[in-house]
DSSP file (Angstrom, degrees, kcal/mol; ACC not computed):
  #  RESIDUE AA STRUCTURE BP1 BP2  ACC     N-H-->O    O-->H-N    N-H-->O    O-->H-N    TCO  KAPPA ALPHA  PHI   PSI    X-CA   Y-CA   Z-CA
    1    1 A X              0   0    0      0, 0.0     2,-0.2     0, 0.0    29,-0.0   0.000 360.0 360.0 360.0 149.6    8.0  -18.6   -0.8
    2    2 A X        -     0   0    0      1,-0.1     2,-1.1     2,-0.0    29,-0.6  -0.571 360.0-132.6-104.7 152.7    6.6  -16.8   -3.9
    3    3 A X        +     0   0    0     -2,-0.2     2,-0.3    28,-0.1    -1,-0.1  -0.923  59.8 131.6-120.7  84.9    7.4  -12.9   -4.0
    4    4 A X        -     0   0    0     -2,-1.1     2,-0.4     2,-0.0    28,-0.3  -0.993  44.9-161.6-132.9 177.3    3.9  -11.8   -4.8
    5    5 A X        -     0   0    0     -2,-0.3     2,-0.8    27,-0.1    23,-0.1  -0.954  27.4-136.3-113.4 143.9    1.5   -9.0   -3.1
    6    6 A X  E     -A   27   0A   0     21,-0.6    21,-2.2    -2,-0.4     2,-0.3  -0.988  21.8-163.9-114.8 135.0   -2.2   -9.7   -4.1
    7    7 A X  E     -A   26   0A   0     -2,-0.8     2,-0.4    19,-0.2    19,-0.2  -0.821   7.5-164.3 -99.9 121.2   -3.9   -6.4   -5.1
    8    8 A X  E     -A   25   0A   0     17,-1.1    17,-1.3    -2,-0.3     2,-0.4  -0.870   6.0-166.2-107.3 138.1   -8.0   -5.9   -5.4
    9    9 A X  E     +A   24   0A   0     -2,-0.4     2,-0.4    15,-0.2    15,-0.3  -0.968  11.8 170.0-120.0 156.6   -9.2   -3.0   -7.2
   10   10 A X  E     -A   23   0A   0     13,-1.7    13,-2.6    -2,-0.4     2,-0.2  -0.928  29.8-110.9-155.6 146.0  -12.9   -1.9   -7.0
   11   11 A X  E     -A   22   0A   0     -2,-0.4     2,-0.2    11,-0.3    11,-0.2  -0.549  25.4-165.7 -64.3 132.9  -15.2    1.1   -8.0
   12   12 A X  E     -A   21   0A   0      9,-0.9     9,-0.8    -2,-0.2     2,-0.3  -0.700   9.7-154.3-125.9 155.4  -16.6    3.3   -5.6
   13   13 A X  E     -A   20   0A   0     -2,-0.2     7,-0.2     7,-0.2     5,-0.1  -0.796  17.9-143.0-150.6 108.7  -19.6    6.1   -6.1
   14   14 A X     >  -     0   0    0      5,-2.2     4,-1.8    -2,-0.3     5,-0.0  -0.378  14.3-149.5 -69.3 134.0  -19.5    9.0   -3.6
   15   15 A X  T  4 S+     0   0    0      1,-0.2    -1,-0.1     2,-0.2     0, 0.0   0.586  82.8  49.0-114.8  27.1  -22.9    9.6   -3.0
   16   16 A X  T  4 S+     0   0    0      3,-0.1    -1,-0.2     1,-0.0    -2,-0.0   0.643 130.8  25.8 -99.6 -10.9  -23.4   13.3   -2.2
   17   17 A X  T  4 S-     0   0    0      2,-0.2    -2,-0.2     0, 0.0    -3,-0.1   0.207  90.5-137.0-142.2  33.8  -21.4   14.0   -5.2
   18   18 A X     <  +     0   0    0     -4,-1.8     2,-0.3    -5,-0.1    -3,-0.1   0.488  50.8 144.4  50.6   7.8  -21.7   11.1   -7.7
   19   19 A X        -     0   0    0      1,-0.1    -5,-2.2    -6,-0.1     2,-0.3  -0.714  48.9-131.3 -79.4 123.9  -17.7   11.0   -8.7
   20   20 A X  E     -A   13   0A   0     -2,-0.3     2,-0.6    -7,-0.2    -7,-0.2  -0.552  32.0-180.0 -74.1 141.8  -16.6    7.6   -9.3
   21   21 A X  E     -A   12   0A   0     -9,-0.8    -9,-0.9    -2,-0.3   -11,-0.0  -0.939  23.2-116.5-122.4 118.4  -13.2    6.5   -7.3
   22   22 A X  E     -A   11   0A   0     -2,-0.6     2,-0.3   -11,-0.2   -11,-0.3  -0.454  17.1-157.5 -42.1 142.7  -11.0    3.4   -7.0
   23   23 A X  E     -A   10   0A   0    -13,-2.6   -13,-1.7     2,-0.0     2,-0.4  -0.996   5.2-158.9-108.5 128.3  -10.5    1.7   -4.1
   24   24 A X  E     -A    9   0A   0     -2,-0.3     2,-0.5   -15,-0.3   -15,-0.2  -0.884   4.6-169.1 -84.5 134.6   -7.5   -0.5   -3.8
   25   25 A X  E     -A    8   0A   0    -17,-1.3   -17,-1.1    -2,-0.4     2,-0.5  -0.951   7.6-164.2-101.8 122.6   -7.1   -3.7   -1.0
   26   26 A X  E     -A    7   0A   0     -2,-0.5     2,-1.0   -19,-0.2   -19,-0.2  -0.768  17.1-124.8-107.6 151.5   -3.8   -5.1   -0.6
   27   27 A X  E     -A    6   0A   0    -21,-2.2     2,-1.2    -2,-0.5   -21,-0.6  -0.748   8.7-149.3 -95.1  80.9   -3.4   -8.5    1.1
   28   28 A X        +     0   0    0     -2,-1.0     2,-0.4     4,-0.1    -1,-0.1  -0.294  50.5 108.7 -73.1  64.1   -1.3   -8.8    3.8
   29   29 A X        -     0   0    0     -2,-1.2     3,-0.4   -23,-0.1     2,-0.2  -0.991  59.5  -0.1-150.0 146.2    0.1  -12.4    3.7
   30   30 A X  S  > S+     0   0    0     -2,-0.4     4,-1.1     1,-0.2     3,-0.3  -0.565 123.4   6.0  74.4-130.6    3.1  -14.7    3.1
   31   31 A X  H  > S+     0   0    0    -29,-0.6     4,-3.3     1,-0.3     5,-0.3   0.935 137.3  49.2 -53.9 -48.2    6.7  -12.8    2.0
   32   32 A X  H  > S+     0   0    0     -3,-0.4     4,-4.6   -28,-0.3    -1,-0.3   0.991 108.7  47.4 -63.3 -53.4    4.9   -9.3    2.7
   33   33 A X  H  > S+     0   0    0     -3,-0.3     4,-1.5     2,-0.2    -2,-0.3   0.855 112.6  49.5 -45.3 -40.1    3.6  -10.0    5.8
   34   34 A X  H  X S+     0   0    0     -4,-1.1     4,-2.4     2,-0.2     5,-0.4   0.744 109.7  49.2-103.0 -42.5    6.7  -11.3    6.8
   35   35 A X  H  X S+     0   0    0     -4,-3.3     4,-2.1     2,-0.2    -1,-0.2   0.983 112.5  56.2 -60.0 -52.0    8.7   -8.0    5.5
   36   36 A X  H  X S+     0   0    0     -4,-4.6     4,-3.0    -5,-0.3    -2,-0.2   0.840 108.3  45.0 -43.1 -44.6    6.0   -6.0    7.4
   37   37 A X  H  X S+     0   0    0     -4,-1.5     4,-1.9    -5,-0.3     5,-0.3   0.928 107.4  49.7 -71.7 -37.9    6.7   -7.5   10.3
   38   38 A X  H  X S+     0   0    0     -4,-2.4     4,-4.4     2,-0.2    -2,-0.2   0.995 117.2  48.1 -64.1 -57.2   10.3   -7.5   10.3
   39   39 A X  H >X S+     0   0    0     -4,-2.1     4,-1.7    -5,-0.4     3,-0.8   0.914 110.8  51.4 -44.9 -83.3    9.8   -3.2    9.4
   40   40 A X  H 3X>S+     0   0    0     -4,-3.0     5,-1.1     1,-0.3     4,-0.8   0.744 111.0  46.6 -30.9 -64.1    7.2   -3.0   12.3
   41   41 A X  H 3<5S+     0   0    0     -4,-1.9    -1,-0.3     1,-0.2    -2,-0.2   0.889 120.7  42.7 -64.8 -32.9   10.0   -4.8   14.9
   42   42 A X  H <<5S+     0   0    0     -4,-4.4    -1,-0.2    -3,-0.8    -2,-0.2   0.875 125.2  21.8 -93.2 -10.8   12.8   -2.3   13.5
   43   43 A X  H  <5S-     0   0    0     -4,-1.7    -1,-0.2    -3,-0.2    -2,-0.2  -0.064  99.2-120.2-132.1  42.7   11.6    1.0   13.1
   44   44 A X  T  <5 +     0   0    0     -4,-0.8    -4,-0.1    -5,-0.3    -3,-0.1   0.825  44.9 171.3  53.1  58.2    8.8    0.8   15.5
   45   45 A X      < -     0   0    0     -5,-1.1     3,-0.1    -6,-0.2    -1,-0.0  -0.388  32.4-129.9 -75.5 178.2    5.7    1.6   13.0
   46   46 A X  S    S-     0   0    0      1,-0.2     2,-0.3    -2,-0.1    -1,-0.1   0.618  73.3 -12.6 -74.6 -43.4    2.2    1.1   14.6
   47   47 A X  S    S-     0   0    0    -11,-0.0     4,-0.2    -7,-0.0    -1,-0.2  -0.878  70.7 -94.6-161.0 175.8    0.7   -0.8   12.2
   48   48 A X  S  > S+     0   0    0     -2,-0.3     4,-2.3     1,-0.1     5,-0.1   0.755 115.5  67.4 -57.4 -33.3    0.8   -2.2    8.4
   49   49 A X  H  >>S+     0   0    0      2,-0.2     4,-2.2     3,-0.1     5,-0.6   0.978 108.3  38.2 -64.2 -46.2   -1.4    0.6    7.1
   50   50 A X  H >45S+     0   0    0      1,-0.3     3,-1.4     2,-0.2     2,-0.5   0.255 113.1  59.6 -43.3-112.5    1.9    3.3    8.0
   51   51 A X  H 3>5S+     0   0    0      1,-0.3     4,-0.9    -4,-0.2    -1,-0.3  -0.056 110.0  35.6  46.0 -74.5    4.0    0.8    6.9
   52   52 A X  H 3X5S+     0   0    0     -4,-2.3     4,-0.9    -2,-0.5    -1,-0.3   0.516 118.3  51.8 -93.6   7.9    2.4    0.8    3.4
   53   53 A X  H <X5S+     0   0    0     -4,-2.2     4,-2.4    -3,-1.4     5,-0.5   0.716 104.3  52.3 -78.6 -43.1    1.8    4.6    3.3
   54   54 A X  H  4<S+     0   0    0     -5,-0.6     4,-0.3     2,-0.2    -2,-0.2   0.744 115.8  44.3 -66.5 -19.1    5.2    5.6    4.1
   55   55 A X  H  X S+     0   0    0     -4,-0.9     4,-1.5     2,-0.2     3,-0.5   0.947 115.2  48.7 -81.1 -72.4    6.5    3.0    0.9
   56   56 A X  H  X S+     0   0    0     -4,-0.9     4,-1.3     1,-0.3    -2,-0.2   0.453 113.2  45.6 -89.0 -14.4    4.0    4.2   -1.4
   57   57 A X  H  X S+     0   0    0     -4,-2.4     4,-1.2     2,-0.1    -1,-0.3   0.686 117.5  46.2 -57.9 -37.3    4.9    7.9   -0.5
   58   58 A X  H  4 S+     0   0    0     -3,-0.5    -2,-0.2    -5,-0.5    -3,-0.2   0.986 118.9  37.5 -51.7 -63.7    8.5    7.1   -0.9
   59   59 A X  H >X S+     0   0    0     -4,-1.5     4,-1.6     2,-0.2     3,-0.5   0.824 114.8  53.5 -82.1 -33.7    8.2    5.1   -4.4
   60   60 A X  H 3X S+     0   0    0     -4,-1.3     4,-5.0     1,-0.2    -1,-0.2   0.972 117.1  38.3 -64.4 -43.2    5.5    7.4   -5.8
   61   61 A X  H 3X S+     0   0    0     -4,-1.2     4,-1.2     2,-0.2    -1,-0.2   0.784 116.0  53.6 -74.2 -11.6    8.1   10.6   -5.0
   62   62 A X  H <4 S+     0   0    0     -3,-0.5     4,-0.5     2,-0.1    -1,-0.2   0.949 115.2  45.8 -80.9 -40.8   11.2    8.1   -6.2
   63   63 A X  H >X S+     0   0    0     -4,-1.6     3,-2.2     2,-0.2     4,-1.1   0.958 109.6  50.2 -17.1 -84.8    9.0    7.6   -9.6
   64   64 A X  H 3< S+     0   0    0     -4,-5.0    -1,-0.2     1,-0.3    -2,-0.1   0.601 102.7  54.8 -76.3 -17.5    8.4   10.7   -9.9
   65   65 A X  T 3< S+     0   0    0     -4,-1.2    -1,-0.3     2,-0.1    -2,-0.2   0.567 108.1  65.3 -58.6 -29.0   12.5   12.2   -9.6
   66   66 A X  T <4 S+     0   0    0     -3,-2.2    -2,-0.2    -4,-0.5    -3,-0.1   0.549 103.1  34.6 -45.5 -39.7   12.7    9.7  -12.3
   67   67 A X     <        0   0    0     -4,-1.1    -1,-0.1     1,-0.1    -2,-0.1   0.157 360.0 360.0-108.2  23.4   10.3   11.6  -15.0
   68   68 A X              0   0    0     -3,-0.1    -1,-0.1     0, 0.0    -2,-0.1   0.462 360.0 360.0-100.8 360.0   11.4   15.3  -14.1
């Protein structure tokens, strides 16, 4: 099975205050789904979104111990 995530990006325009934002969508299918699930059954997350908040808090702060 191929070890990829697919990623979407898109532009956003808040409209009380006109600031453009990204939005990212990740795609929850094949080797990732499969990692999610196995994570869900062992430490007893709720859902994919923790899941991928708790990584991307993790790796951003592992990153960022890296450039200090």
């Amino acid at each position: 099975m191929k070890k990829t995530i697919s990623i979407m990006t898109e532009e956003f325009e808040n409209e009380k205050t006109g600031e453009r934002v990204e939005g990212i969508t990740i795609m929850v299918d094949g080797i990732f789904k499969e990692i999610l699930d196995i994570i869900k059954q062992k430490k007893e997350y709720d859902n994919n979104v923790s899941i991928v908040q708790d990584a991307l808090f993790k790796g951003l702060e592992e990153i960022k111990n890296t450039i200090d």
